[in-house]
N, C-alpha and C positions, 0 to 999 in steps of 0.2 A: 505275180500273184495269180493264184488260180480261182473262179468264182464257184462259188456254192450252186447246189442245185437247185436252187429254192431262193425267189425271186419276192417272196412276200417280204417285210419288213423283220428285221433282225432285232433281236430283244434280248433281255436278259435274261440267265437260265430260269428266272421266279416265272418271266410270262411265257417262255418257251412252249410249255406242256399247254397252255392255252392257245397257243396259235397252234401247233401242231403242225405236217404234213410236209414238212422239209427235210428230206431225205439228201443229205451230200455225198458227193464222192471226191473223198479228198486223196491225195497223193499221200506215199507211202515213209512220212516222215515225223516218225514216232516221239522225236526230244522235244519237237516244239508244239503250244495249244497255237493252230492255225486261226490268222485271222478272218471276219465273217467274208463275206464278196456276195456280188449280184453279176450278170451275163459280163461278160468282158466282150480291136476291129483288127482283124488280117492283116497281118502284116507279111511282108512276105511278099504277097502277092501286091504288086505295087506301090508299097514301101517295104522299107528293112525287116526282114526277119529269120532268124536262127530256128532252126527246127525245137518246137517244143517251149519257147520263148516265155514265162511270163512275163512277156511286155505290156503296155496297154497299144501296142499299134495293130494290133488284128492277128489275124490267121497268122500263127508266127512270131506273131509277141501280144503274148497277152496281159498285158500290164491293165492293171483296173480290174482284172477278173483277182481274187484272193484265194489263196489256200482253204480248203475249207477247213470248218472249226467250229467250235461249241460257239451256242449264241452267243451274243455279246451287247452290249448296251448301245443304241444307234444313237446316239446324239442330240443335239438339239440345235440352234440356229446359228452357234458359235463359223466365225467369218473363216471360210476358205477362198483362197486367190483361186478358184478353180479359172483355168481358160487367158488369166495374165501371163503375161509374160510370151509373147510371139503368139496372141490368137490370131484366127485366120483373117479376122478382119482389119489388124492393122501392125504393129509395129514392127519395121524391117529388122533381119540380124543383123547382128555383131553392130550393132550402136546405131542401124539403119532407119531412118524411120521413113524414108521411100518418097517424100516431097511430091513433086509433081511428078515424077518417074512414073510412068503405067505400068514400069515392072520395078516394085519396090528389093525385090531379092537378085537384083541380077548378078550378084558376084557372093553369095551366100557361099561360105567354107562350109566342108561336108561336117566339122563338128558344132556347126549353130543347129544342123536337124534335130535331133534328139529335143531342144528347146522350142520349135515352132511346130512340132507334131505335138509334142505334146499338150502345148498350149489350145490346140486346134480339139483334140480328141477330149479335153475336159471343158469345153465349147459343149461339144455333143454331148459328152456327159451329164453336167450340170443342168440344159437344159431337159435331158430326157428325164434323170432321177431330183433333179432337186440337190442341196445341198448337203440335205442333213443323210440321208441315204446314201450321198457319193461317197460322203467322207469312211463310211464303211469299209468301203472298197480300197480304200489307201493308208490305212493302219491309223486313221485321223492326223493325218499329213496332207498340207494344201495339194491337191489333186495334182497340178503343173508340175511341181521340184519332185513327188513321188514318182508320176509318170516318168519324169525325162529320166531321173538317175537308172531306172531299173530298163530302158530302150537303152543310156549307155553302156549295162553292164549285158544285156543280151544282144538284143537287134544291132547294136550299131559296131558290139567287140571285134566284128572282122572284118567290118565293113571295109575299112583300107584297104585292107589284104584282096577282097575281092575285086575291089575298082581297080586294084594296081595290077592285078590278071586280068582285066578285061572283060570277069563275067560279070560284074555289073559294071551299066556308063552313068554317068552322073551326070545331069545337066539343070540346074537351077533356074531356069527360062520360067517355068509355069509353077515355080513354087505354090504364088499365091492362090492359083485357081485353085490346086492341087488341097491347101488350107481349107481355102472356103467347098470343097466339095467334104471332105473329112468331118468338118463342122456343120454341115449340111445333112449328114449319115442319122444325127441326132441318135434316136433308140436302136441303129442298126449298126452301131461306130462300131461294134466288137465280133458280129457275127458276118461282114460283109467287107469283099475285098476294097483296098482302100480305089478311088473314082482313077478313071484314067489319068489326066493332068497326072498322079502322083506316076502312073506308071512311067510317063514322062522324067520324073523325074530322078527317076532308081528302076533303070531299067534292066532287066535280067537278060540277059545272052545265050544262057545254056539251055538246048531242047530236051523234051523230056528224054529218059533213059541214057541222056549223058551225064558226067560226073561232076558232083557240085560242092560246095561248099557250106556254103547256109542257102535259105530257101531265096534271098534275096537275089540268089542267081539266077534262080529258073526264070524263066519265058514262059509270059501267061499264069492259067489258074492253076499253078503245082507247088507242091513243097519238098523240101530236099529232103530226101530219108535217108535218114543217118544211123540206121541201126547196124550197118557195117559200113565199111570201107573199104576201095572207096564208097561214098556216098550218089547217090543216083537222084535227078530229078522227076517227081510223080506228079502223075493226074491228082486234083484234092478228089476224096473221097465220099461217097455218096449216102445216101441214107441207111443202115444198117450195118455199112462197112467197118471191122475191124479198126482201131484205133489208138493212141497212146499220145494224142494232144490234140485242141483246138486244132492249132494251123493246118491238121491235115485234112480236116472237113473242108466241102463244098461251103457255097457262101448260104447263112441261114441256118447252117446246121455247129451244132456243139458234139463232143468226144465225153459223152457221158455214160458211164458204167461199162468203158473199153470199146462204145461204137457212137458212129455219127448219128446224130439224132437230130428231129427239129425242135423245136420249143413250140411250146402249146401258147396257141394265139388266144386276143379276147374271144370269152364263151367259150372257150376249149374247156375241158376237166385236164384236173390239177390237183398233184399233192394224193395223198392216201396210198393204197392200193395200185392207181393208175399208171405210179412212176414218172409221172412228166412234170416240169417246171415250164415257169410261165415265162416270156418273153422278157427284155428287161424293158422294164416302165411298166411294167403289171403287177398285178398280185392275187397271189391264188387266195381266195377267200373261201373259207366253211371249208377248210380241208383239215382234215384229224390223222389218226395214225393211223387208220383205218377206211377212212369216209373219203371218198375223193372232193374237192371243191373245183372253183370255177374262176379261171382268171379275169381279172376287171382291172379297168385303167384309173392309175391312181385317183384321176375325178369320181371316179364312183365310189371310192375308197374312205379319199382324206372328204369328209364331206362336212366335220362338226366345227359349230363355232367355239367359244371361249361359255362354258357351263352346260351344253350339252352334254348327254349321254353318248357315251363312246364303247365298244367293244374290242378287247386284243381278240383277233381273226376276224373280225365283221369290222362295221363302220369305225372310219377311225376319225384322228383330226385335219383340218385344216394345218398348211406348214404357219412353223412357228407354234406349235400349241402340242401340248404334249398327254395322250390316256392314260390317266393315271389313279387309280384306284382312291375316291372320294372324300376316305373314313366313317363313310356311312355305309353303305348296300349294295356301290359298286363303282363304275368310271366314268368320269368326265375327263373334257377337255379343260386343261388349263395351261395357265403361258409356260414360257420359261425360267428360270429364276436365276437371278445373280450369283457370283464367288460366293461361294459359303453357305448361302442361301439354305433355307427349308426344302425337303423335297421327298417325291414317291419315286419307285423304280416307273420310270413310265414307257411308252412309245411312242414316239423316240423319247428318248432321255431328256429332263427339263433342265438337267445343269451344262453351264459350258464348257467345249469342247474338251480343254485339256483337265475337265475335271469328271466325277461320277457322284452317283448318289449310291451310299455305303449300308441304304438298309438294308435288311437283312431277307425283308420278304417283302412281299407285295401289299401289302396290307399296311407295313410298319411305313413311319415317317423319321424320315433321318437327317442328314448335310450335306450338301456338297464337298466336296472332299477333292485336292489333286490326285492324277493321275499318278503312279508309280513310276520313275524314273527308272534308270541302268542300276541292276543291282541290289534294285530292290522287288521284294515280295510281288509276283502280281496280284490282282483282285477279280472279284465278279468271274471267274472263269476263263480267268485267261488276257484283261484289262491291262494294257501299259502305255504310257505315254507316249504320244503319235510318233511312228517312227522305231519304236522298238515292237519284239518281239516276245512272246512267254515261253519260257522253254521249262516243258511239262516236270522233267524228271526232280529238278532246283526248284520250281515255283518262282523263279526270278525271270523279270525282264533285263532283256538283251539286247543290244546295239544292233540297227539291221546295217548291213556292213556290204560298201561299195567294191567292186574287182581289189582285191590286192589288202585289203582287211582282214582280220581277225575272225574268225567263226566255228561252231559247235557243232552244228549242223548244216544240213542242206539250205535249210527252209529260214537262218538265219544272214543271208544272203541275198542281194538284190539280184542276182544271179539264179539264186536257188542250188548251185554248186560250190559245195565246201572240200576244199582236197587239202589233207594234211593242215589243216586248222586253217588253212586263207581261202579265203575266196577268189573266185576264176570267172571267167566266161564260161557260157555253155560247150561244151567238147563241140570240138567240129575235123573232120576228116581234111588233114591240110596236103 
């Protein structure tokens, strides 16, 4: 998944034109409506990564970052396992759960990674974004089983291959630090190479300007570029550097509009005219299509209780509570509402998870309604049941499909590579 360039709260296309100042740049993949994302951590550079990666492991797989895509409805309080399932703070692999062991991982097989990175980087995630804005990020699929399938079907596709050559060593000794510093990245899990311990643990062998494989090879801060072959390992790239993915930027910086960029910190200007997006865990607030705004941390943001006035692009709610256009003169904050339930378009969204609210505008009051399944119609712009895709040209949602599945396109792919109707791993110079 690739993430948006715009970091405020993602909404429905009714409140869209009222937030304003999220300008994306999405990849060049026309059959499917992309889903929404916020900032996506480097992989690569001391864990696993394929050049170009949508993983969520960093520079290198950027999984958690989403394709971008027309707004879409963020949700509401509905339960993600985000950070179950091998978070950094406890449960060993493959059935471990570490006892008195000071090293709970010490015989960890190299296919339990993909399950304890993942678990570790929606750790950071969760707590930098929240729940309801993670779930953005992952097609509203529990953060952990989203992240880990799309690091097996990139970052981890040739991993063998390169441990069994010898440019990466693999040694499970410092998993666990390796966890707990990943989970520790918090708001920087996506723009910042992953802590030593992991380099410890997925170590690259090959210097720069020698020939590599995936970026998992290189030695140190490089990624493998693979626009021929062979492929060569490089310096990551610096502020204004030409570009054609995350992983190739320096740490901090994003590949936004083909160059390295940094993201506008709090009190930066943001959104408009200015071209920049806010850090993840921020939001640009008072930005138009025109006007630039100013990014502020979700505390200054989500500030309203339960009957408060609330603003889509200004003040919002408290989590758990959703602005939602009152029936009277304007928004407040109100909770979230049950299956079925009554309900406004709001921000975030008041119904659960695997459901939406089917009004029509922002004004109108309507139901909660389920999500559309495979096959069927999407909704609100591009809405389908967590886990699938909208593919523009049908209006139907589509199965998002693991290496060696079915697929339309690129972008219906956990891969993001569709060849002759199945999906692959990302190409790599063998």
């Amino acid at each position: 998944m690739r993430r948006n360039a715009c970091n405020s709260w993602i909404v429905v296309v009714q409140l869209a034109a009222l937030l304003g100042g999220c300008n994306s740049g999405g990849d060049d993949e026309p059959e499917l409506d992309k889903p929404p994302a916020t900032n996506g951590p480097k992989a690569g550079q001391g864990a696993a990564g394929d050049r170009g990666g949508a993983g969520t492991a960093g520079k290198g797989s950027q999984a958690g970052r989403g394709d971008d895509g027309g707004a879409t409805q963020p949700g509401d309080d509905a339960s993600m396992s985000a950070g179950s399932g091998g978070s950094a703070a406890g449960a060993g692999a493959g059935g471990m759960d570490g006892g008195n062991d000071p090293t709970p991982f010490p015989e960890t097989p190299l296919s339990e990674l993909p399950r304890v990175f993942a678990g570790a980087i929606c750790d950071a995630l969760t707590g930098c974004l929240g729940e309801a804005k993670l779930r953005e990020l992952t097609r509203r699929e529990a953060c952990d089983s989203a992240i880990e399938a799309e690091l097996r079907a990139k970052d981890f596709a040739h991993m063998d291959g390169s441990i069994s050559a010898g440019r990466v060593l693999y040694d499970p000794a410092r998993l666990e630090e390796c966890l707990e510093g990943i989970a520790a990245l918090a708001c920087d899990v996506l723009t910042h190479t992953f802590p030593e311990p992991c380099v410890a643990v997925l170590d690259g062998t090959v210097e720069l300007d020698h020939e590599c494989v995936i970026t998992a090879d290189c030695e140190g801060p490089a990624f493998c570029a693979t626009d021929s072959c062979p492929s060569h390992c490089t310096a990551l790239l610096g502020v204004g550097a030409s570009c054609s993915g995350d992983d190739q930027c320096g740490d901090g910086l994003d590949c936004s509009g083909g160059k390295c960029a940094a993201a506008a910190q709090a009190g930066e200007e943001c959104g408009g005219e200015s071209g920049k997006f806010c850090a993840l865990g921020l939001n640009c607030r008072g930005a138009t299509d025109t006007e630039t705004g100013s990014c502020v941390t979700n505390a200054e943001v989500q500030v309203g209780d339960e009957g408060d006035v609330c603003e889509p692009g200004g003040a919002l709610c408290k989590d758990g509570l959703s602005c939602v256009f009152d029936g009277g003169t304007g928004f407040r904050c109100e909770p979230a509402v049950s299956s079925g339930g009554a309900c406004h378009l709001g921000l975030p969204g008041q119904c659960p998870n695997d459901e939406y609210c089917d009004a029509t505008e922002v004004t109108a009051a309507s139901t909660c309604r389920k999500l559309p399944s495979a096959d069927q119609a999407c909704v609100l712009n591009g809405l389908c049941k967590g886990g699938l895709v909208c593919v523009s040209n049908s209006n139907t949602c589509h199965a998002l499909a693991d290496n060696g599945g079915e697929c339309i396109a690129d972008g219906a792919c956990r891969s993001s590579h569709c060849v002759g109707g199945v999906c692959e791993p990302p190409p790599a110079c063998m």
